[in-house]
C-alpha positions as CSV (number, residue, x, y, z in Angstrom):
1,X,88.6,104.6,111.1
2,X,88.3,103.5,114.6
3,X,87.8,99.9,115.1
4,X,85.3,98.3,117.8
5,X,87.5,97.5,121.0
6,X,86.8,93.8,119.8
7,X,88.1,93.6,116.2
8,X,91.4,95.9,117.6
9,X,92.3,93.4,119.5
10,X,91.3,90.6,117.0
11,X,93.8,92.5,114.9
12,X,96.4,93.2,117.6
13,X,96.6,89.3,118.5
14,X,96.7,87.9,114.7
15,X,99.1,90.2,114.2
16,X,101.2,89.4,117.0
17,X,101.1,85.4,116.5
18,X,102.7,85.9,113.4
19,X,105.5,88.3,115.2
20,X,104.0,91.6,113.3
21,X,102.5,94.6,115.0
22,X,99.7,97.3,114.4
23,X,100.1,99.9,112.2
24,X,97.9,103.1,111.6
25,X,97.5,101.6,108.0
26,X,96.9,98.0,108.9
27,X,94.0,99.1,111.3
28,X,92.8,101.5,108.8
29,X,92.4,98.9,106.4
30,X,91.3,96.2,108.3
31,X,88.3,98.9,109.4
32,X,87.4,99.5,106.2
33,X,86.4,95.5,105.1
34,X,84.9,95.4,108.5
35,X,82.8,98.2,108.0
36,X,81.7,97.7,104.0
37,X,81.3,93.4,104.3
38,X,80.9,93.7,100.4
39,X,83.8,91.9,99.2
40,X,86.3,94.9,97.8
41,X,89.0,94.4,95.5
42,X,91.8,96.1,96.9
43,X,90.8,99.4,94.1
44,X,87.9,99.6,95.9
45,X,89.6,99.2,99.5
46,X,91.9,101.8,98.2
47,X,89.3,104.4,97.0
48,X,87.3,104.3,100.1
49,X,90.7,104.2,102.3
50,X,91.7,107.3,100.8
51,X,88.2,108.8,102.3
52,X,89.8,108.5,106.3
53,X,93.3,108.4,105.3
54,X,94.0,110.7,102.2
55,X,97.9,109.8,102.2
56,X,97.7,105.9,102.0
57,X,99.0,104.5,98.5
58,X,97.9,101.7,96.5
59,X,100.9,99.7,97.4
60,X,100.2,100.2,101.2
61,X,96.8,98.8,100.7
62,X,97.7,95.9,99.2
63,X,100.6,95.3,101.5
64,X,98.1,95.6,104.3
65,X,95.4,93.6,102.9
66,X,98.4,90.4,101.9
67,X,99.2,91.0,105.9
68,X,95.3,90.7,106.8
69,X,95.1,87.4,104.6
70,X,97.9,85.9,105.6
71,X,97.3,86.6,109.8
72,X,94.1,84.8,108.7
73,X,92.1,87.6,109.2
74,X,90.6,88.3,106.0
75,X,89.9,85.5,103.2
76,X,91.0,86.1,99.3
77,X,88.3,85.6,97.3
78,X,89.1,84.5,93.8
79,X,86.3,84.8,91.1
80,X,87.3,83.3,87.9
81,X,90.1,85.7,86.0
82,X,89.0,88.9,88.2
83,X,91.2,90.7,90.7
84,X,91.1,89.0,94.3
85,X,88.5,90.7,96.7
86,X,88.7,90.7,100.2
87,X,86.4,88.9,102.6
88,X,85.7,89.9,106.1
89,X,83.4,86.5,107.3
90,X,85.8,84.2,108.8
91,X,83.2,81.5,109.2
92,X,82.8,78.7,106.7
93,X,80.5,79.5,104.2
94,X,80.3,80.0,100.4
95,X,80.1,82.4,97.5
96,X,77.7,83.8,95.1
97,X,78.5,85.8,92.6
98,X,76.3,88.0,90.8
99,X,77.2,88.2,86.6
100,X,74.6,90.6,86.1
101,X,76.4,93.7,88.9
102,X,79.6,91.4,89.5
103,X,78.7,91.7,93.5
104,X,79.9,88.9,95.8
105,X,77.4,87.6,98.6
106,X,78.1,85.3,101.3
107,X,76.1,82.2,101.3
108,X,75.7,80.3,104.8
109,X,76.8,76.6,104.1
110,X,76.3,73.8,106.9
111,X,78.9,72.5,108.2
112,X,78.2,68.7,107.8
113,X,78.2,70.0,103.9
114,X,81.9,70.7,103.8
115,X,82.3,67.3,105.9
116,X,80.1,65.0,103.1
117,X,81.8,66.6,100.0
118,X,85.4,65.9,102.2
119,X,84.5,62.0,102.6
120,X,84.1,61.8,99.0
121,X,87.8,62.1,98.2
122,X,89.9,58.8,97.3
123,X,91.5,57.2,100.4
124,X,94.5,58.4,101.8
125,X,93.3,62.7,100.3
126,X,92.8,65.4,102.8
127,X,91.2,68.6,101.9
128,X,92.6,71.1,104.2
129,X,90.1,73.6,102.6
130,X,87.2,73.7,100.3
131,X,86.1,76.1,98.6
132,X,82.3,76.8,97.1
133,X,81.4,79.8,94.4
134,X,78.1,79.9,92.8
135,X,77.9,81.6,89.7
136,X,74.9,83.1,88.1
137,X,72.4,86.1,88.2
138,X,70.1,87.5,91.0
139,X,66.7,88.6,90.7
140,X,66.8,90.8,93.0
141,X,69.4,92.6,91.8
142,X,69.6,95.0,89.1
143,X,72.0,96.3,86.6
């Protein structure tokens, strides 16, 4: 998968801040979550990996995607005792997560929400992150 000149070098510089470089895999990968913004578990980033690169293995994905997190250019998403999925949006925002099709949507947050929910920590905490999952069921999805 060929990535827009833009997220290459998105990739290219995340990776090299953190002394790494830019594999066929890595870029492969990172593709993919750019392309489907659905919120994969690395199965499903595996499966549709194997589509452009037939010889990639399970263990490559994953090592890929723990590379992606960690540069800080994907988010792990954690939704209750499921496996982590893989999210592309970089900007602060939260979750929703569908019961009824177990689907993960982004949910645009203001800012100035993160800040109020930050000031009501005891004196002397710092949240250096927060993080916001809805659970329930859409209507306008269906099983």
């Amino acid at each position: 998968m060929n990535l827009p000149p833009a997220s290459k070098k998105s990739l290219d510089e995340a990776l090299s801040r953190h002394q790494l470089r830019s594999t066929r895999q890595r870029e492969h990968i990172f593709g993919v979550l750019m392309h489907h913004k659905d919120h994969p578990t690395a199965d499903e980033v595996y499966a549709r990996s194997k589509q452009g690169m037939s010889n990639i293995s399970l263990a490559t994905v994953y090592n890929c995607l723990e590379t992606l997190a960690s540069c800080g250019l994907v988010k792990q998403v954690n939704v209750d005792r499921e496996p982590t999925r893989y999210c592309h949006n970089l900007k602060t925002h939260a979750h929703f997560h569908c019961q009824k099709t177990n689907r993960v949507y982004d949910i645009d947050v203001p800012q100035t929400f993160f800040e109020q929910l930050k000031s009501i920590l005891p004196e002397g905490y710092d949240a250096g992150k927060v993080d916001i999952s809805f659970h329930g069921s859409s209507e306008h999805d269906s099983i």
